[in-house]
C-alpha distance (Angstrom), angle and dihedral (degrees) to the residues before:
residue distance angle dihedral
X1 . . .
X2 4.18 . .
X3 4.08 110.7 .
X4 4.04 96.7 79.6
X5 3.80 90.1 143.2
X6 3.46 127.8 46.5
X7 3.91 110.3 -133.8
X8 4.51 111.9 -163.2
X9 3.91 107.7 -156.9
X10 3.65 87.0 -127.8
X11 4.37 81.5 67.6
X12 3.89 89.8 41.0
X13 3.48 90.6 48.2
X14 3.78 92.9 54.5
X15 3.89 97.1 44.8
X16 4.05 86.6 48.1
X17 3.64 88.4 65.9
X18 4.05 88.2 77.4
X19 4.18 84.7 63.6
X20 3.81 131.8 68.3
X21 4.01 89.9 -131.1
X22 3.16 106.2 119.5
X23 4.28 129.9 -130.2
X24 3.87 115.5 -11.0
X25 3.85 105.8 -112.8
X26 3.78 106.6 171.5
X27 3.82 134.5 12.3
X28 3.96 122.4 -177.9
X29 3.89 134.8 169.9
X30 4.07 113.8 -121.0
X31 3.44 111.8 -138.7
X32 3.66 100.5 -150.7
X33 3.41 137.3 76.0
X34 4.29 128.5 63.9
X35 3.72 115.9 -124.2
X36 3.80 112.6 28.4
X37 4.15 139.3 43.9
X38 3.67 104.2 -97.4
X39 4.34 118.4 -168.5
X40 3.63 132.2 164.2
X41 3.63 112.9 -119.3
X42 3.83 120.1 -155.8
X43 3.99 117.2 -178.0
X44 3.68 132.4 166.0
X45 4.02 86.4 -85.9
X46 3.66 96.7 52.0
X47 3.50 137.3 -88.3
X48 3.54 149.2 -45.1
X49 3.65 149.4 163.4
X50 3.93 120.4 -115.7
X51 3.51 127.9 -147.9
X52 3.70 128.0 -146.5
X53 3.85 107.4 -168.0
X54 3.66 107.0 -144.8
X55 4.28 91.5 -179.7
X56 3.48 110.5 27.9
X57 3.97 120.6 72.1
X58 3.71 118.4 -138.4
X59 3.39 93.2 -101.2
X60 3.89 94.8 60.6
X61 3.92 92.5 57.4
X62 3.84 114.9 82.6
X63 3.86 89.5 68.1
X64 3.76 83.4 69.3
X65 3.83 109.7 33.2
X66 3.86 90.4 38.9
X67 3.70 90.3 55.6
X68 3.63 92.3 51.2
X69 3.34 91.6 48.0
X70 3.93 87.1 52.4
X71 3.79 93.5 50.3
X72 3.80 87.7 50.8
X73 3.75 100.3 54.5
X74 4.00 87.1 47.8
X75 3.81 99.1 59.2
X76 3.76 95.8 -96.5
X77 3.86 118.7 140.0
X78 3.81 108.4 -121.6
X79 3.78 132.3 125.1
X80 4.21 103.1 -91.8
X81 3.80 119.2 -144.7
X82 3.62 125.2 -117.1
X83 3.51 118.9 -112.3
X84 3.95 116.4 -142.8
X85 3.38 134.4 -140.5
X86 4.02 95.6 -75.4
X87 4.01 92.8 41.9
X88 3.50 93.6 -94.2
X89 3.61 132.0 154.3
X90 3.73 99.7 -164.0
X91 3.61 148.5 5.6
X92 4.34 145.4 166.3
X93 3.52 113.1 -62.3
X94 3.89 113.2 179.5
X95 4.15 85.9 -17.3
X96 3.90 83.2 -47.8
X97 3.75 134.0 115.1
X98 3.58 111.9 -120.2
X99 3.43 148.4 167.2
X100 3.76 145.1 -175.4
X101 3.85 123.6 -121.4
X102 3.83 132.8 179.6
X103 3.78 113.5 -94.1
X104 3.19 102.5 -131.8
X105 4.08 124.7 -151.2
X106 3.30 131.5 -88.8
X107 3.87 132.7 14.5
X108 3.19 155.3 -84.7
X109 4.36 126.1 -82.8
X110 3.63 124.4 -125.1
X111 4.04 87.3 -179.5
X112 3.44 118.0 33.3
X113 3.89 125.4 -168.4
X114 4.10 131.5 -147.6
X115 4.27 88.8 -87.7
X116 3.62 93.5 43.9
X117 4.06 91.8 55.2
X118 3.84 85.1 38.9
X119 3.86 94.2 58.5
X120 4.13 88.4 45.3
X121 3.93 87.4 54.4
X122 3.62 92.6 48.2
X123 3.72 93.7 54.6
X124 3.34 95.4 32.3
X125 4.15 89.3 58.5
X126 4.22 86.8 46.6
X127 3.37 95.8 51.5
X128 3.74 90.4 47.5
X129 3.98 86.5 48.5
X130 3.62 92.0 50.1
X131 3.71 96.0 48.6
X132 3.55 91.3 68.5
X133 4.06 91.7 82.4
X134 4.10 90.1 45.2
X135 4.10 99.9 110.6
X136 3.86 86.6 -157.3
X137 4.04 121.8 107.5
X138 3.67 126.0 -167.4
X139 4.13 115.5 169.2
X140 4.03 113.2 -145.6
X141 3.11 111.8 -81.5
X142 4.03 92.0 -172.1
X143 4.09 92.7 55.6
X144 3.38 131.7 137.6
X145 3.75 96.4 -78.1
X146 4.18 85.2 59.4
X147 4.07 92.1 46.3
X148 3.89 84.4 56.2
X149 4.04 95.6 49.4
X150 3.73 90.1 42.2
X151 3.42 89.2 52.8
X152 3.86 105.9 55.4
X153 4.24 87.6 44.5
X154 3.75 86.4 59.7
X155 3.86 97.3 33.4
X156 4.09 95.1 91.2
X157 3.99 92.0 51.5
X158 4.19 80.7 52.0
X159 3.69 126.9 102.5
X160 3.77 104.6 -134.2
X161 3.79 103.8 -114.4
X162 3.90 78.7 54.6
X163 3.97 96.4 47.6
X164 4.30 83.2 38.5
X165 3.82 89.8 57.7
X166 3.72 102.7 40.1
X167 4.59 84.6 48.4
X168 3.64 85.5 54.4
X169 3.79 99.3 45.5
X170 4.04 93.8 44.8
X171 3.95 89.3 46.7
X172 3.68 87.1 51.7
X173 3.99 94.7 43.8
X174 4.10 84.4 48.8
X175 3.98 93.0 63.2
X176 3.79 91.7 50.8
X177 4.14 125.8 84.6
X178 3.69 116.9 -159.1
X179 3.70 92.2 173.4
X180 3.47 94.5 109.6
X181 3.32 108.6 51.2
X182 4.36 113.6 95.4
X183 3.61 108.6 -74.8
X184 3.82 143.2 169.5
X185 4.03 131.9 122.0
X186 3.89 116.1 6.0
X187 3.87 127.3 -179.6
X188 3.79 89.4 -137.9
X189 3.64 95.9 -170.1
X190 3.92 112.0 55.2
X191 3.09 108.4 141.7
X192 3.95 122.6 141.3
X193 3.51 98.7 -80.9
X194 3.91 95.0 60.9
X195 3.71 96.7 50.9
X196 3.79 123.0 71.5
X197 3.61 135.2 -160.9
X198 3.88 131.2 -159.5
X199 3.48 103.7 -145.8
X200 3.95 105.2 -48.0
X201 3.88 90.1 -24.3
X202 3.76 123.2 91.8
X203 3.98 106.6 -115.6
X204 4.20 85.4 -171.7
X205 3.78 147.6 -95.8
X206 3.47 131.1 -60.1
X207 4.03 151.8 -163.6
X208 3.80 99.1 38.4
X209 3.73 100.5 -175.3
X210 3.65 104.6 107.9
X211 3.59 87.4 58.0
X212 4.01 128.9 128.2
X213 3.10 144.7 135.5
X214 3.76 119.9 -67.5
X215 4.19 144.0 124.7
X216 4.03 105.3 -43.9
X217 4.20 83.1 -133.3
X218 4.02 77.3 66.0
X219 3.94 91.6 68.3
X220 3.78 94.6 37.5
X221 3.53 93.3 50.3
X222 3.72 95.7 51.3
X223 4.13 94.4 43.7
X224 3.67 88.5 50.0
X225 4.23 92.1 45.1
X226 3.93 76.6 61.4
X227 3.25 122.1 32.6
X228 3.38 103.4 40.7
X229 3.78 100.5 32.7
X230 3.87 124.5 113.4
X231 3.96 133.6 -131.1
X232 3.91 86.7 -103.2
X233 3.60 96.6 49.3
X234 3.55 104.2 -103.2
X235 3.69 125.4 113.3
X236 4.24 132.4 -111.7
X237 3.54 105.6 -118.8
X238 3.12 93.6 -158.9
X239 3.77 96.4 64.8
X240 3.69 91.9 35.7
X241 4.02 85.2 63.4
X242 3.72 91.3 50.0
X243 3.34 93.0 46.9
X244 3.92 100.5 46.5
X245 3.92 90.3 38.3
X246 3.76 91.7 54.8
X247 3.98 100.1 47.8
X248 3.82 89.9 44.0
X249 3.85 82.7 55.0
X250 4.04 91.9 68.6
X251 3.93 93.3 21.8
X252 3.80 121.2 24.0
X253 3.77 106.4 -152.8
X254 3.80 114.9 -119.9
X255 3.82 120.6 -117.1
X256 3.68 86.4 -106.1
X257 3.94 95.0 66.6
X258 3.42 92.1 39.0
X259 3.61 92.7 58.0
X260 4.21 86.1 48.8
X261 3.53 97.4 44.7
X262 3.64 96.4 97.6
X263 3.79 94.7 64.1
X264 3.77 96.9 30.9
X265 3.99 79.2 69.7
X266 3.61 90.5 50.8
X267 3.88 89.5 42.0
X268 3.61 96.6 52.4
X269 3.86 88.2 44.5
X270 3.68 93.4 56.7
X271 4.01 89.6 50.0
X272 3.70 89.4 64.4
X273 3.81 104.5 33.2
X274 3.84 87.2 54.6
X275 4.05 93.5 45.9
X276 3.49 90.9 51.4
X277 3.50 102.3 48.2
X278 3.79 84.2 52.1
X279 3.90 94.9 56.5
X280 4.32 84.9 36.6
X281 4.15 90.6 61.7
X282 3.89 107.8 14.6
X283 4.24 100.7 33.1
X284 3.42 117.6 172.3
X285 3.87 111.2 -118.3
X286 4.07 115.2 -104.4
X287 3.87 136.3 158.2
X288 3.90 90.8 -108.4
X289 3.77 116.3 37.9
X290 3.78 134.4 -164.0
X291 3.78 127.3 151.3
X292 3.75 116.5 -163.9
X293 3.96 120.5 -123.7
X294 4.12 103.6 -89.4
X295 3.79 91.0 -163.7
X296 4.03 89.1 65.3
X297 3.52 88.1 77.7
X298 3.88 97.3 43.1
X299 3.60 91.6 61.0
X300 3.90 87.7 45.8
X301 4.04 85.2 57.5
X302 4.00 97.5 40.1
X303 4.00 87.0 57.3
X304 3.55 101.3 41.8
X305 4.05 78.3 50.9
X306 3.31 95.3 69.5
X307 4.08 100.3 23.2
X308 3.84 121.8 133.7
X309 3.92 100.2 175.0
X310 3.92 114.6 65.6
X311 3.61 95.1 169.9
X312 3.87 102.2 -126.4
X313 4.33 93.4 111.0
């Protein structure tokens, strides 16, 4: 789901007038995406996606944008926002926030390979190298404490061997403390969709607005939850390798994340089951609707359960 509010180019046209762009040529909804209004934006300068922020106030967004904008300037791969005429990032669109951001080329991958999940490690390890000089600080707002009042909204539309596994993993997450392991900006949210790739080349990452500061392991654990898991759950080794092999090229990982690794896989897993059972029985109304599978990341939990081989030997 990703067109919540319905944007007229007569409205576009209006808000344009902030940015030296040029004429509006081409305006289309992206259906994609969960929390915010997503359209492609093509002017006489070129084009760009804008973002209606359907969650966040206007006051909330130059954590994101300026970090984007930091990543940009130091070499890192992500989509920059465009500035407008004052120097600012963003500003109310139809009673929105919103903001402009290069489109970057390429696409998205449905099937990634071993190199593909190598180049999003590399990048993903710069960009948390790089964030260490970004002044800006945003605590997760998806934690722990969020996974455990997700969970007991979604609990009653639950089978019980569902609602029995999910109580045992959040008990289990509340004993551990990943507050000392090295930390600073993290995506949060890169999953497939928000990388793309030019061919077999990574053009960059995308939609940075669940990020925050937490444990780098975090961001690892999530990409490789995603994009190197498999329709039963269980994860390709062979692009967990890459991807573990490349990162640890830029960033080693301490013994102290290797020794949490396990859970963080379980952690991050949790995150996402929970958020999607959330948008699966409470969504949020929008124009074009699509809830993603909630049992995806069940399966990804069961397996890591019971998993012996987390591909750092």
């Amino acid at each position: 789901m990703s067109v919540y509010t319905t944007v007229t180019p007569e409205a576009l046209v209006a808000w344009l007038s902030r940015y030296s762009l040029g004429a509006l040529i081409d305006l289309k909804g992206i259906a994609a995406g969960v929390t915010n209004t997503n359209y492609f934006v093509t002017t006489e300068q070129g084009r760009y996606v804008l973002t209606l922020f359907e969650v966040l106030q206007l006051d909330e967004l130059p954590y994101y944008l300026d970090l984007m904008k930091h990543l940009a300037e130091h070499g890192v791969a992500v989509a920059a926002p465009i500035a407008d005429q004052e120097g600012q990032l963003a500003s109310l669109l139809c009673d929105k926030p919103a903001c402009l951001v290069a489109c970057l080329a390429g696409r998205d991958l449905t099937t990634p390979n071993a190199s593909h999940c190598a180049q999003v490690a590399t990048t993903m390890a710069k960009m948390h190298v790089s964030g260490q000089t970004f002044t800006g600080h945003m605590s997760n707002p998806r934690g722990l404490d969020w996974w455990q009042r997700t969970a007991e909204r979604v609990y009653p539309f639950m089978p019980a061997d569902e609602v029995a596994l999910l109580q045992r993993e959040l008990a289990l997450q509340q004993q551990q403390s990943f507050a000392d392991l090295p930390r600073g900006v993290v995506h949060a949210d890169l999953f497939r969709d928000n990388v793309l790739f030019d061919g077999d080349h990574i053009s960059g990452f995308i939609d940075f607005y669940y990020a925050c500061d937490d444990a780098w392991l975090y961001d690892l654990a999530i990409a490789v939850n995603d994009w190197c898991s498999l329709p039963d759950g269980d994860i390709d080794a062979e692009r967990a390798r890459a991807m573990l092999a490349a990162y640890q090229a830029v960033r080693p990982l301490q013994a102290t994340e290797v020794a949490a690794w396990p859970l963080m896989l379980r952690a991050a897993a949790i995150r996402f089951w929970t958020s999607r059972l959330l948008d699966f029985h409470c969504p949020q109304a929008g124009e074009l609707t699509f809830a993603k599978d909630p049992g995806h990341f069940q399966r990804i939990l069961q397996q890591h359960c019971h998993r012996q081989d987390f591909w750092l030997s």
